[in-house]
N, C-alpha and C positions, 0 to 999 in steps of 0.2 A: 074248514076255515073258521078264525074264531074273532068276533068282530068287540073290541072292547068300547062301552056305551059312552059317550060323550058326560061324564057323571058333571062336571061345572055346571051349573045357571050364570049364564053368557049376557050381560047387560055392557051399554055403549051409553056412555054421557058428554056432553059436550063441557064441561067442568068438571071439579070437582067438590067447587060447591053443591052442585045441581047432584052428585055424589050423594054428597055427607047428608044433605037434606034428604034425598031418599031412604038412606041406612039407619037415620035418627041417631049418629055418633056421641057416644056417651063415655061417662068416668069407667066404666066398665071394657073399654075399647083398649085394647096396645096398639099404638100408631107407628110400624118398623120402618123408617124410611132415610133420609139423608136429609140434614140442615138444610141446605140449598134447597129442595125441592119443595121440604115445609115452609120458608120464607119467601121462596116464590107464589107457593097456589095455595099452600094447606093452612096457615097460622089463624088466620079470622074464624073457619068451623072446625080445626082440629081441634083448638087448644082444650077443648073439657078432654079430651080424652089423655091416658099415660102415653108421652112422649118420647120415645128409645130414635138416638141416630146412629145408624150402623156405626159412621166412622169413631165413633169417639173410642169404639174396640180395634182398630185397626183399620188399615188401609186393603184394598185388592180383593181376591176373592174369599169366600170361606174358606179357615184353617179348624183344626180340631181344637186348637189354642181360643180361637177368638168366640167359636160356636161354646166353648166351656165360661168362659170368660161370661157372655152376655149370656147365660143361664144363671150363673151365679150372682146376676145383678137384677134379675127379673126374677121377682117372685111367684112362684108359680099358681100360686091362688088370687093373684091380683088381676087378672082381666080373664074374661068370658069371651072373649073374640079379639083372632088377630087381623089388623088389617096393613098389608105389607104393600107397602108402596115403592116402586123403585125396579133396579135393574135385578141382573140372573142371582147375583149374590144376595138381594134382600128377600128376593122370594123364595133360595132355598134356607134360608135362615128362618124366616116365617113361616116354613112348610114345619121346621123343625119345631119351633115356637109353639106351634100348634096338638105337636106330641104331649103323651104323659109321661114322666122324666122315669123311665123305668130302668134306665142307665146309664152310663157316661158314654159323651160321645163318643167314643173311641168304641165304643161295645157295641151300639147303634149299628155305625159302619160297615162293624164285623161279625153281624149277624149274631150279635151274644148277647141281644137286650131285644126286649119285645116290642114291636110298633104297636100303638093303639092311640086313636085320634081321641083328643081331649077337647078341644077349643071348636068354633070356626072359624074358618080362614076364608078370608077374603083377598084376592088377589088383584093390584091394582102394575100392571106393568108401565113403564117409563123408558123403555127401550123398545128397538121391533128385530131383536133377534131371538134372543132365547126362548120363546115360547114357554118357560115355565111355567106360567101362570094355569096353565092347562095340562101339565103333567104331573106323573106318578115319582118324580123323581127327586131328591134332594144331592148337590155334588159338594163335596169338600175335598181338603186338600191336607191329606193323611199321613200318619209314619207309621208301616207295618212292622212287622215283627223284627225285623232286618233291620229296624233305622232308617228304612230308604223311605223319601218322602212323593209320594204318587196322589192322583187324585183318585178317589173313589165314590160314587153313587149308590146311596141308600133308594132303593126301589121299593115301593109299595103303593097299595089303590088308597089306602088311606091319608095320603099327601096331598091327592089332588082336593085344592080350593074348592071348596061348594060355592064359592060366588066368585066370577073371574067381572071386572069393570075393564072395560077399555074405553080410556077419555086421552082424542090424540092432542088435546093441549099440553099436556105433558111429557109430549116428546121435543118441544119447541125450542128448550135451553139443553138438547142433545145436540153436542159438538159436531161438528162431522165426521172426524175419524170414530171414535166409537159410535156413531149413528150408521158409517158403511162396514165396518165391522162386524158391527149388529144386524143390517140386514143379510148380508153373505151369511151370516152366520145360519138363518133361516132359511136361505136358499138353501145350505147344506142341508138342512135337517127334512125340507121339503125332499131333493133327487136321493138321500140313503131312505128314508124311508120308501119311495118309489121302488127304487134297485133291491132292497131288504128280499129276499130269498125266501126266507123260512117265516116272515111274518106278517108280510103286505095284504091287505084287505082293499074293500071297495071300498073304504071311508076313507083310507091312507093314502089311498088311488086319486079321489077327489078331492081330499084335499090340497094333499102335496101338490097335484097339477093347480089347481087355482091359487096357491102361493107362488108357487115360480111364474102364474103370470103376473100376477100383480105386481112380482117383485121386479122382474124383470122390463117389465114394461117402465116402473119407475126409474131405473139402472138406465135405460135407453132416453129418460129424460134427462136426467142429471148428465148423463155424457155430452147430448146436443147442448144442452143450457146451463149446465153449470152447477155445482154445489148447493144453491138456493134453491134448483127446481123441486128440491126434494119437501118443501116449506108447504106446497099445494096440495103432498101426494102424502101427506103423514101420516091419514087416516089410514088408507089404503096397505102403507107400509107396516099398520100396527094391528090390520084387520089378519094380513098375509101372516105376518110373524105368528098369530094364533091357530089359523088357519096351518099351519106349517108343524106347530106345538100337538095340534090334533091326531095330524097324519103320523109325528113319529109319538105319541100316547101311543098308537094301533102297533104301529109296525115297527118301532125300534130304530136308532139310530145304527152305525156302521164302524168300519175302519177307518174312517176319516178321525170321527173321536175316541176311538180308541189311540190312535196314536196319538193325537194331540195332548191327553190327558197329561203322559209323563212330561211333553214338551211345558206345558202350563203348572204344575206341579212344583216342577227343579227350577223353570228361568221366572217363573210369578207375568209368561207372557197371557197378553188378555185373552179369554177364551174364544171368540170369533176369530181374532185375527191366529192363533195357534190351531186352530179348522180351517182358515185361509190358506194358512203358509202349506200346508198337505194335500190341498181336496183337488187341483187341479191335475196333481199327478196321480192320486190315488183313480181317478177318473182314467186320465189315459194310461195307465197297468190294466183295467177294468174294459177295457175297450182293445187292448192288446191279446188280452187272455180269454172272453170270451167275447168277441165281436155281434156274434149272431143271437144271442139273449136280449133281457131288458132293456139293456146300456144300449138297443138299436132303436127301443120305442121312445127315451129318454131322446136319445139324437133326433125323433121325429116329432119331438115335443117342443125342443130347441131351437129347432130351424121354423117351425110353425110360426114360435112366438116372435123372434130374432130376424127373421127374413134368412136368405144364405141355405146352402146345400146342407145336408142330412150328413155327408162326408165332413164337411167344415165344421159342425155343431159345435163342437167341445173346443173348437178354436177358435171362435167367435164367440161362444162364452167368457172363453179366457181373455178375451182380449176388453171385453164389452169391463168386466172386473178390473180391469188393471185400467180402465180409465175412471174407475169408483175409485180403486185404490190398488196405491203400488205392492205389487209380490214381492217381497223380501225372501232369501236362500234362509235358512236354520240359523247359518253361522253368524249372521247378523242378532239374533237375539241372544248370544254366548253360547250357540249347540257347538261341542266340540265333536270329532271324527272320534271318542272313543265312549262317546253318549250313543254311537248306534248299536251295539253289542247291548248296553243296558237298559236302553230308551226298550229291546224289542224282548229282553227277557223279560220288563214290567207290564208289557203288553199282553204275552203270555201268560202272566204271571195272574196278574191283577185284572182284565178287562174281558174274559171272554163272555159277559152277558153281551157283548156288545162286537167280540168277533163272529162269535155266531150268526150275527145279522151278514155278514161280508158278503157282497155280489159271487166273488171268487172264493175257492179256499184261503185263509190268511195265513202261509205259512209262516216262521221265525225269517227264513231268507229273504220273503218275499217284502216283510217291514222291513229288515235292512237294507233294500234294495231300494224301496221307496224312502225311506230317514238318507239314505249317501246322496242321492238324486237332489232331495231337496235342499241336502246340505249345501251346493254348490252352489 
């Protein structure tokens, strides 16, 4: 068993003033973040430092267009440390920011450019789903050889942030639907990397269960009380989502994002909710085909947290979600019935660091079987 070390230095601020004055933020510093969020918290001790706002290169998640784009406006000799504020897309943009430009992003991707860490990165999340801040991973949103446009993950130890901040004031002007998005999104990365086969450890093991309680626990607030109760529990939601980030560091995420990639890639759907629209079926196919595996101590992890029988787990999860937020079928987001043939060759094609993780074997049939299901 091979247990990969927690490399982040893990700091919590209640501001982000109380931040910038610990880090001594200087002209030296690139500040990656989003308008809104520096004219809410950061403008008074950001402003000495370079200034870059994701949007002004485009909207939605990283494209190989927008990550070239904002290289080519950033000079690469102009700051000494990145400090990436924001959600999944600014942290892997600032994962990248932090490389030495040894080749175009397209070559990065495709394993035809060297990674080596030039900057430090500082990792400041605004969200409590993705867990980046604490992983090896960067995701964009690519055109392979074919023209066909899929997401792909640049993987390396040298991406992970040497300083991860978590300040939950910064979750406060998160909406709710990307706020319940974002936390399911962390629940998913919590139960794949639990269920992970070939890569779960006892860090992945502990972590992962202490994010699905926290998360869950919060989920069973917000259903009795409503939307706002989640305004008490932000710490907790933002402590989990790292907590969650750690466990699949170790163990690897699954078929849940493996499938969603192509879904989020072709329709530009957000990536928590394109892991929502999948993970509850890919769960019960997972629970169909091997019963008597992990997916039993998963069900006794569930019903622990949840109250309700070990038999019911997965449907009393299910149910607990769709009062955070409604499940939508594929079709709703433009998946059409002839995207399952190509949605599962891209899966094939493009994602096996990440079939290899699957509870089950992930055959071609078995994704079209789960893409038709959710089609419906």
């Amino acid at each position: 068993m091979r247990e990969i070390l927690i490399k982040g230095q893990l700091n919590k601020f209640q501001s982000f003033s109380d931040f910038a004055d610990e880090f001594q933020l200087g002209e030296r510093d690139l500040l990656f973040t989003n308008q809104f969020l520096y004219d809410e918290f950061m403008e008074e001790k950001g402003k000495q430092c370079q200034i870059v706002f994701q949007e002004k290169f485009g909207a939605g998640e990283p494209s190989e267009e927008m990550i070239t784009e904002i290289f080519r406006n950033i000079k690469e000799d102009s700051y000494d440390r990145v400090i990436a504020v924001g959600g999944g897309a600014i942290m892997d943009i600032g994962k990248l920011l932090s490389l030495k430009r040894t080749g175009t992003v397209h070559e990065l991707f495709f394993k035809e450019a060297e990674v080596i860490r030039e900057k430090q990165m500082i990792a400041i999340p605004t969200t409590c789903g993705t867990g980046s801040e604490v992983t090896n991973i960067s995701v964009a949103i690519v055109k392979d050889a074919n023209g066909d446009t899929t997401k792909l993950g640049l993987v390396s130890d040298l991406l992970i942030p040497q300083e991860v901040c978590l300040i939950p004031e910064l979750l406060i002007t998160l909406p709710y639907k990307p706020f319940a998005s974002s936390a399911i999104d962390a629940l998913i990365h919590a139960v794949e990397s639990y269920l992970s086969p070939a890569r779960a450890t006892m860090t992945s093991e502990l972590y992962g269960v202490k994010a699905m309680e926290l998360i869950l626990e919060g989920f069973r607030r917000i259903g009795e009380e409503g939307p706002k109760a989640r305004l008490d529990y932000l710490e907790e939601f933002l402590t989990a989502s790292c907590y969650a980030g750690i466990a699949f560091l170790q163990a690897g995420c699954a078929t849940v994002h493996a499938m969603s990639f192509p879904l989020g890639g072709t329709y530009g759907v957000p990536h928590g909710e394109s892991n929502y629209a999948l993970f509850g079926k890919v769960l019960e196919k997972y629970d169909a085909i091997k019963p008597e595996g992990k997916i039993a101590e998963l069900k006794k992890t569930i019903a622990r947290i949840l109250g309700g029988t070990e038999e019911d787990a997965l449907k009393n999860l299910a149910a607990l979600e769709e009062r955070i937020l409604h499940l939508k079928p594929l079709r709703e987001y433009g998946f059409k019935e002839s995207d399952i043939e190509v949605f599962a060759d891209s899966v094939i094609e493009h994602q096996q660091r990440l079939v290899t993780n699957s509870y089950v074997p992930l055959t071609k049939e078995l994704i079209k079987e789960i893409y038709r299901e959710c089609y419906e």
